[in-house]
N, C-alpha and C positions, 0 to 999 in steps of 0.2 A: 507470443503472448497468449496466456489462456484467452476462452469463449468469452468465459464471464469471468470480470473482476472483483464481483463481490458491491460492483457501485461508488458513489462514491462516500469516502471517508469523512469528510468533513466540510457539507453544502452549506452554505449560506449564500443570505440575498442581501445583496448592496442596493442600496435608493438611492437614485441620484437627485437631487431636487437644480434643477436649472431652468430659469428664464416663467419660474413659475409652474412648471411641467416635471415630474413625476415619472422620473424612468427606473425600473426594477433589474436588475439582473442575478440569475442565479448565477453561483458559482461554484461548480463543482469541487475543484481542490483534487489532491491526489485522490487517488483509488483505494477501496481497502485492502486490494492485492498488493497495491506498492509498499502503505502502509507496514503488514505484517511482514511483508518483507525486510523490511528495514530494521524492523524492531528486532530481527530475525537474527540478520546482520551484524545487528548490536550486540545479542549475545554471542553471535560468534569471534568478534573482534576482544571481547571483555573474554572469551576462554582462547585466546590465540596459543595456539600448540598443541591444543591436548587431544588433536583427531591430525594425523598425519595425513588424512585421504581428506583434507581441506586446506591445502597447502597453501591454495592459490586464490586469490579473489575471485577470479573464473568461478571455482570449484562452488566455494562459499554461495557465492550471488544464484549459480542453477539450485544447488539445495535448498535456498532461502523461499528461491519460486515455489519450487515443486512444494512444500512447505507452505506456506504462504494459499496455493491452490488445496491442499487435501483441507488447511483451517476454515477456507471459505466453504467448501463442498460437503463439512460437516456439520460446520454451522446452519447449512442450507436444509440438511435434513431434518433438524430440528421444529 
């Protein structure tokens, strides 16, 4: 897994209120690496065929990363 994941995608904080008392929790949620990944994934399942050198889920899933890292790392330079 990359260094850095880009963070997380989609944090929010849940309140709990019990017995009168007031407890917060953040929650991170997937990562933005997993994230772009997936959405990644997505278009490669919606073009199934049309790159024979992504035969395989295997194949798909390492491109999606590698993918997924250079979107973060550019974003990053911004």
């Amino acid at each position: 897994m990359a260094a850095y994941d880009g963070g997380p995608a989609f944090p929010h904080e849940e309140i709990d209120y019990c017995d009168g008392e007031t407890a917060r929790h953040i929650r991170r949620g997937m990562s933005l690496r997993a994230w772009f990944a997936g959405k990644i994934m997505a278009g490669f399942t919606a073009r199934t065929g049309d790159d024979p050198s992504l035969d395989t889920p295997e194949k798909r899933a390492a491109v999606a990363c590698r993918d997924a890292d250079a979107l973060i790392a550019e974003l990053d330079r911004e």
